[in-house]
N, C-alpha and C positions, 0 to 999 in steps of 0.2 A: 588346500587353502594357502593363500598367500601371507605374507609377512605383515601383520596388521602395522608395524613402524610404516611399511611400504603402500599398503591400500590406501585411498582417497576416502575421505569419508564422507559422502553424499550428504550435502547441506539442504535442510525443507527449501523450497522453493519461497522465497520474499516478495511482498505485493506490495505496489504504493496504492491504499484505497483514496478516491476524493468524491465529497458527496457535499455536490452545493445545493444550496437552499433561498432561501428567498432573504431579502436586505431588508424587509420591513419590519420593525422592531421586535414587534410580539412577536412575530412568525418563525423569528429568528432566536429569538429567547426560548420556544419549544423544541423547537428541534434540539437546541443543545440540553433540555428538561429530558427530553428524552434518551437520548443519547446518557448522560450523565445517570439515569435514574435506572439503568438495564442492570448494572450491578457490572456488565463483561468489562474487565480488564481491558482491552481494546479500545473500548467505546470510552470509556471514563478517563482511559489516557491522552484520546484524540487530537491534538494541536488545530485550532484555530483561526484562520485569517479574521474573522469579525470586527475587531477594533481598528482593522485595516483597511477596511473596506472591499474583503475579499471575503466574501459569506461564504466557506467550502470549510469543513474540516475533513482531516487528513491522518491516515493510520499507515504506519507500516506493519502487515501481518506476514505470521508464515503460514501457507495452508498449500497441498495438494498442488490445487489447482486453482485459477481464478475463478471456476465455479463456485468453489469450497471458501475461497476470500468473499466471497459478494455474503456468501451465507451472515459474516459477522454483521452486516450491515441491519438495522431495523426494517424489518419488510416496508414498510409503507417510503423507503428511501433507493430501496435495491436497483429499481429501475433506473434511478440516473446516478447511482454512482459509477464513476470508472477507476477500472483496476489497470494496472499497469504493473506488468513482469517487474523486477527488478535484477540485474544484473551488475557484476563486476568487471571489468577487463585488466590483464598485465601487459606492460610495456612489453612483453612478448609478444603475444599477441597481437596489440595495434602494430610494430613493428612489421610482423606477418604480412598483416592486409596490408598497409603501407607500399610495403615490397612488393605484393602484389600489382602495387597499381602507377609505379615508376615507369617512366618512359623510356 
């Protein structure tokens, strides 16, 4: 075994979930009933565009996989939510590609 000061320590994978819904007012009032009324820490945390005029609430979760992210979602939403990886990068890195791609 290696030096745990020196091992990496494998981070859950982070999802940005968005799950729009419709802009008509009642329609739009249940969804967030629902949402709000599941109990899941996710869901009752969720950030909002609605007063925005952007009907989507928005989760950052950790899970697996994106299959395992859509899970948090109330079924009858799963279908059109989308997940999206999230990712970091270091000025290393971009650097890298960068350099990669100089003339």
């Amino acid at each position: 075994m290696g030096d745990p000061d020196v091992e990496r320590i494998q981070e859950m994978p982070q999802f940005l979930i968005e799950v729009p819904h419709s802009e008509e007012t009642l329609a739009c009032a249940r969804v967030v009933q629902v949402f709000l009324s599941k109990g899941s820490h996710f869901l009752t945390q969720a950030d909002w565009g609605c007063m925005d005029g952007i009907h989507s609430a928005w989760m950052i979760v950790e899970a697996a996989s994106k299959e395992e992210a859509r899970l948090v979602v109330p079924p009858p939403f799963r279908s059109q939510a989308k997940i999206v990886g999230l990712n970091k990068f270091t000025l290393e890195q971009i650097e890298a590609v960068i350099g990669q791609h100089k003339p």
